[in-house]
C-alpha positions as CSV (number, residue, x, y, z in Angstrom):
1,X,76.7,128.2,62.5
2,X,75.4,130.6,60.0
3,X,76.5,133.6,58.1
4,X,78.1,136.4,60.5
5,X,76.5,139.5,60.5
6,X,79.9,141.1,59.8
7,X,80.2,138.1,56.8
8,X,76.1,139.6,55.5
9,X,77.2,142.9,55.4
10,X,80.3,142.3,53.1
11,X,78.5,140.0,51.2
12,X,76.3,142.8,50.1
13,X,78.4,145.2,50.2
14,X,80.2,143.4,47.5
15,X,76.4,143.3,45.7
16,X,76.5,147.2,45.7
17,X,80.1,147.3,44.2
18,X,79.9,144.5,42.1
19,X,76.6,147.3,40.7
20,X,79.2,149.6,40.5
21,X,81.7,148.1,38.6
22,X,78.8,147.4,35.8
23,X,78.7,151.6,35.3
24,X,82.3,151.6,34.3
25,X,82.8,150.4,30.5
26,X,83.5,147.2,29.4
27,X,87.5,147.7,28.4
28,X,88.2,149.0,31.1
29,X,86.4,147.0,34.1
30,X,89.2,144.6,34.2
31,X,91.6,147.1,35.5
32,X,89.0,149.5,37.7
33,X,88.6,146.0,39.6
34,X,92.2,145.4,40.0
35,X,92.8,148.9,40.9
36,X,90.1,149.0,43.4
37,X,91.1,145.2,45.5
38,X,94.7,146.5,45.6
39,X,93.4,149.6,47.3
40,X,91.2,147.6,49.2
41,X,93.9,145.0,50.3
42,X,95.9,148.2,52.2
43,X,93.2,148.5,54.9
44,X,95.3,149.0,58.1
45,X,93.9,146.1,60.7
46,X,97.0,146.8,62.9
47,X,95.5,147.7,66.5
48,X,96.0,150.4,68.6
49,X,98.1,150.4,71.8
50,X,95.8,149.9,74.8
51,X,95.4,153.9,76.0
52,X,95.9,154.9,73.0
53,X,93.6,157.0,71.3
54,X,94.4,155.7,67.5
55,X,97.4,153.7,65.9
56,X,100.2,154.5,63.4
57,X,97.9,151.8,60.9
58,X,94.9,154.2,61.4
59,X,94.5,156.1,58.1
60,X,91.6,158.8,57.5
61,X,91.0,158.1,54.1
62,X,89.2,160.9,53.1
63,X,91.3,163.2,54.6
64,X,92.9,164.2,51.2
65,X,90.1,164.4,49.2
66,X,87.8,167.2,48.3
67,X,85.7,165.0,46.4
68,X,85.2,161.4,46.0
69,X,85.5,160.4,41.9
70,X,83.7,157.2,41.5
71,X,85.5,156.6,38.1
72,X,89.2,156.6,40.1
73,X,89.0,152.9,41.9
74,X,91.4,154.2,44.3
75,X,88.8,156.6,45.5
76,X,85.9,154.1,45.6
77,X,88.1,151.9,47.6
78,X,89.1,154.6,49.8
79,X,85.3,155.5,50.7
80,X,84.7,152.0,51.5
81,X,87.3,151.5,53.4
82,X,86.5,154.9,55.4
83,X,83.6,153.5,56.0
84,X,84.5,150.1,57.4
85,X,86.9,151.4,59.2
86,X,83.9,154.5,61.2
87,X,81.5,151.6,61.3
88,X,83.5,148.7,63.3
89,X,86.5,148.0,65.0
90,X,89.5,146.4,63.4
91,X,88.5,142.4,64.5
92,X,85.2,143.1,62.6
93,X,86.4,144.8,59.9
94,X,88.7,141.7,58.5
95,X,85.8,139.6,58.6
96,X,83.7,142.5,56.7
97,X,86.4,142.6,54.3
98,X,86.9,138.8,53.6
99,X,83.5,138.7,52.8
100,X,83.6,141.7,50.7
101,X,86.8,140.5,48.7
102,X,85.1,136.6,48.7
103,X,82.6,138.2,46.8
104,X,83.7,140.5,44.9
């Protein structure tokens, strides 16, 4: 069996971030990346209770923010997940982000 469509799109989402992470100077790439997978890593993939309309693991990511600073890893991590999370449900999304992080 071949590559997943959910396993594509993380592998080249990780393409576009691993671009990303090449904008941010050299001394301090190293920790931008860290900061960013640990951010990444707390994506909520707890499901909802059937007739539920959303879960306690739910989290609107942008909710908090006014703008999204590229240069802050959390944020960067928060807009991809956001859009993970608007794009697929939560079965999806863990393969989408296994791909992502094997790539990364």
């Amino acid at each position: 069996m071949g590559e997943t469509r959910a396993g594509k799109y993380g592998r080249n989402l990780a393409i576009w971030i691993n671009y990303t992470f090449q904008t941010i100077p050299q001394d301090h790439r190293k920790g931008y990346r860290t900061r960013f997978i640990s951010e990444l890593r707390k994506y909520s993939l707890k499901p909802r209770a059937e007739g539920e309309p959303s879960n306690e693991g739910c989290v609107h990511e942008l909710s908090d923010l006014v703008d999204i600073e590229i240069l802050n890893p959390e944020h960067f991590a928060r807009l991809v997940k956001e859009g993970i999370h608007l794009m697929y449900q939560k079965q999806t999304s863990a393969r989408v982000l296994k791909a992502l992080e094997e790539n990364l």
